[in-house]
C-alpha positions as CSV (number, residue, x, y, z in Angstrom):
1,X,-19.0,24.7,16.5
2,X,-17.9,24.2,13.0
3,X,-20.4,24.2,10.1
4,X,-22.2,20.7,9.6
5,X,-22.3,19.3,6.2
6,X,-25.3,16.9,6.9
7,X,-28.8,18.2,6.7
8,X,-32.2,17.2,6.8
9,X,-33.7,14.5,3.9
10,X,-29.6,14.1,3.1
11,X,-28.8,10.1,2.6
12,X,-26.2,9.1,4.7
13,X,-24.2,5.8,5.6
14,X,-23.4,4.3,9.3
15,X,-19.9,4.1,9.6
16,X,-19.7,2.6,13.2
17,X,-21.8,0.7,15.6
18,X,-24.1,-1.8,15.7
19,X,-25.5,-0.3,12.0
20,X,-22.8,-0.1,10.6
21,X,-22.9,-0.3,6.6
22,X,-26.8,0.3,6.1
23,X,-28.1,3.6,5.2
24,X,-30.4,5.5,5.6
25,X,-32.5,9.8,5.5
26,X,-31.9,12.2,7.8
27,X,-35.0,12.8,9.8
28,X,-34.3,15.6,11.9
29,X,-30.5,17.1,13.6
30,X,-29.6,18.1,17.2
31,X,-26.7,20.0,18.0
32,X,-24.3,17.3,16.9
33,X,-26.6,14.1,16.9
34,X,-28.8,13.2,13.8
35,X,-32.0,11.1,13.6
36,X,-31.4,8.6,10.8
37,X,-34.6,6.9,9.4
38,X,-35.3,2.7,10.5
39,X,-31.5,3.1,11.8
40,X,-31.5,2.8,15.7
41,X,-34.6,1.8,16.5
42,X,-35.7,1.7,20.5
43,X,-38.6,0.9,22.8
44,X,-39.9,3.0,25.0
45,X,-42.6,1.5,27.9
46,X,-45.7,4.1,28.1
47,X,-47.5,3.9,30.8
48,X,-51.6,4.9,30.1
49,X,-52.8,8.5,29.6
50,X,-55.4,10.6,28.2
51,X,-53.8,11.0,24.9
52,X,-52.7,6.8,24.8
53,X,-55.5,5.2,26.9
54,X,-53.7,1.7,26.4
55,X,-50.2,2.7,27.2
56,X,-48.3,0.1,25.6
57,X,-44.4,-0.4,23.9
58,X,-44.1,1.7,21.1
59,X,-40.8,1.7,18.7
60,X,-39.2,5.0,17.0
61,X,-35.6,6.0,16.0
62,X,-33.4,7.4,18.5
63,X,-30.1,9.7,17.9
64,X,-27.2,8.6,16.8
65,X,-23.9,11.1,17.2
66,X,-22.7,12.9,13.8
67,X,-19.6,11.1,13.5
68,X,-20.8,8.0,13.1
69,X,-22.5,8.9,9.8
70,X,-21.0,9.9,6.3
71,X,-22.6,11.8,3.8
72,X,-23.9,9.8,0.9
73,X,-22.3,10.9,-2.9
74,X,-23.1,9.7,-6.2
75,X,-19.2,7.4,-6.2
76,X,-20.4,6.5,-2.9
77,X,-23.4,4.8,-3.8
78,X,-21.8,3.3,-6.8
79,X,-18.9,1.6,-4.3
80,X,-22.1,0.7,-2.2
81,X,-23.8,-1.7,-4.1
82,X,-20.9,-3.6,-6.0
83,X,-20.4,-6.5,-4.1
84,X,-16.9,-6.9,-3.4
85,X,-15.3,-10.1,-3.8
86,X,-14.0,-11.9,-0.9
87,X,-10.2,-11.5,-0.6
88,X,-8.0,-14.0,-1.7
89,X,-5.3,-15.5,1.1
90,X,-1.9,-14.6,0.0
91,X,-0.1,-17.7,-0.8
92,X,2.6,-18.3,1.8
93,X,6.7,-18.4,0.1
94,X,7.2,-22.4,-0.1
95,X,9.5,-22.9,2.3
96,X,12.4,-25.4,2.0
97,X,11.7,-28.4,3.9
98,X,14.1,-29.2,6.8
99,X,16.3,-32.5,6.2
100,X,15.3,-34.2,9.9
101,X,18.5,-35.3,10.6
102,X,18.8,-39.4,10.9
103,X,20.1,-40.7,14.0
104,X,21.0,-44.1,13.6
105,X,19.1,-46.3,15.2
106,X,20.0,-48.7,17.0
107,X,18.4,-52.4,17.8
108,X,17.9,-53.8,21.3
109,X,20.1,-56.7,20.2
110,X,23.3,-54.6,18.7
111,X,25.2,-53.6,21.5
């Protein structure tokens, strides 16, 4: 396994998925999956027990996989906030109109 740049507390930005462009602090690392904090959140249905008598839904941050994220750097966070204006259409070459080519026309009475 090759050395991971990303740890713990780091900032990092989602690259991919459904998250893609926020950002977020590295809760905890897994192998190759990191926790990401308010960035993949899921419910889970608990059913009732001694330690939550009122079982319940409760909400919490899943995994995402390493690649998806990208280490936050001072540039970055510069580039991140500067809102980028929307691009402009390129303007297509005029083309020459076509000549549409005159029949003569012709009356019902001419013939």
């Amino acid at each position: 396994m090759s050395k991971l740049k990303i740890r713990k507390n780091d900032e990092v930005l989602i690259i991919t998925g459904k998250h893609k462009g926020q950002k977020g602090r590295v809760l905890e690392i897994n192998k190759d999956r990191v926790k990401v904090d308010k960035i993949n959140i899921v419910k889970k249905h608990l059913k009732p027990s001694q330690v939550n008598p009122d079982g319940g839904i409760t909400e919490f941050e899943s995994f995402i996989h390493i690649s998806n994220v990208k280490l936050v750097t001072k540039a970055d966070k510069k580039s991140i906030f500067k809102k980028s204006e929307p691009k402009k259409e390129e303007s297509k070459k005029s083309e020459p109109k076509k000549e549409e080519s005159k029949k003569p026309t012709t009356e019902k009475g001419d013939k």
